[in-house]
C-alpha positions as CSV (number, residue, x, y, z in Angstrom):
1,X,53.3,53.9,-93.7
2,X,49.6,52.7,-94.1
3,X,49.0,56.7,-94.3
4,X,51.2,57.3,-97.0
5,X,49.8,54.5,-99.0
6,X,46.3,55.7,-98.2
7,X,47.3,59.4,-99.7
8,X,49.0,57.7,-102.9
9,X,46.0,55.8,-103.8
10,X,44.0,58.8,-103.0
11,X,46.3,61.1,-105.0
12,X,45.8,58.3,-108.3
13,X,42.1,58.0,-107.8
14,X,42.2,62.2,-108.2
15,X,44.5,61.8,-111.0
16,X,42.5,59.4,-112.4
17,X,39.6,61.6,-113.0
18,X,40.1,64.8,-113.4
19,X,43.1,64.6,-116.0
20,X,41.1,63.3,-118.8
21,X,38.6,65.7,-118.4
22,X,41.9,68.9,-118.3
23,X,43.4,66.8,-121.8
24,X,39.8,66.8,-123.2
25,X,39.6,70.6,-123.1
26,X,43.1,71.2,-123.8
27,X,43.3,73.4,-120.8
28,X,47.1,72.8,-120.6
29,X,47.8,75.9,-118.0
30,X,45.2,74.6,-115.7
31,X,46.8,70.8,-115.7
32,X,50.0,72.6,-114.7
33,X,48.2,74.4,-111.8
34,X,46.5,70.5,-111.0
35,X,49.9,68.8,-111.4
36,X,51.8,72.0,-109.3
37,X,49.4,72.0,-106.2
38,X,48.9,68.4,-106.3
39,X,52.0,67.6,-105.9
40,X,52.5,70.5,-102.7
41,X,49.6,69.0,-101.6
42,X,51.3,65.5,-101.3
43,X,54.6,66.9,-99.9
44,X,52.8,68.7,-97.3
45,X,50.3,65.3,-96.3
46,X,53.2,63.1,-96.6
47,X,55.4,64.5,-93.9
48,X,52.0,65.3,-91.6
49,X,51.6,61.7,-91.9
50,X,55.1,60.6,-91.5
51,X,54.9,62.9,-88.1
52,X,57.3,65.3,-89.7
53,X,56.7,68.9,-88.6
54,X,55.2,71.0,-91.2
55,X,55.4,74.8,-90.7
56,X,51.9,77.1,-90.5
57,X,52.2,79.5,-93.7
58,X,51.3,81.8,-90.8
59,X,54.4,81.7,-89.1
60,X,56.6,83.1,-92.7
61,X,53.9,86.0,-92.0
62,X,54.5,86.8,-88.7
63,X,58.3,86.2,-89.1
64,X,58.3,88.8,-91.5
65,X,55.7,91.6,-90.0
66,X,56.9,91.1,-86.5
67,X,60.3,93.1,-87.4
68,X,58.3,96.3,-88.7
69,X,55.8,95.7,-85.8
70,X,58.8,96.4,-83.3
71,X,60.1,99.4,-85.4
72,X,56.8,101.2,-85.9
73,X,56.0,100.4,-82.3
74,X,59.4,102.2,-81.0
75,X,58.8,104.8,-83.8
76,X,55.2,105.7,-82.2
77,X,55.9,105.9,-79.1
């Protein structure tokens, strides 16, 4: 739990700084990208920190290429 508060007050301090400067410049698309991979960001940290197990991105790759890999493979030879 100690973690999870840890990535919360680092997730404010972030907040904290960089919004203002995003409002300042009106850049509203960009503080929708911040808010958007902040917040995967702290879904993805809070369950590593909670032990949960994350998925590697890799692995949706794979999953999907590994299908054709076998066809074109058979096909080839």
């Amino acid at each position: 739990m100690l973690g999870v508060l840890g990535l919360l007050i680092v997730c404010t301090l972030v907040i904290w700084f960089e919004v203002p400067k995003l409002r300042h410049k009106k850049a509203k698309k960009e503080l929708w990208l911040f808010y958007t991979v902040l917040a995967i960001g702290m879904v993805v940290s809070i369950c590593k920190a909670l032990g949960l197990n994350v998925p590697n991105p890799s692995d949706l790759s794979a999953a999907i290429f590994k299908p054709i890999s076998i066809f074109l493979f058979h096909l080839l030879s």
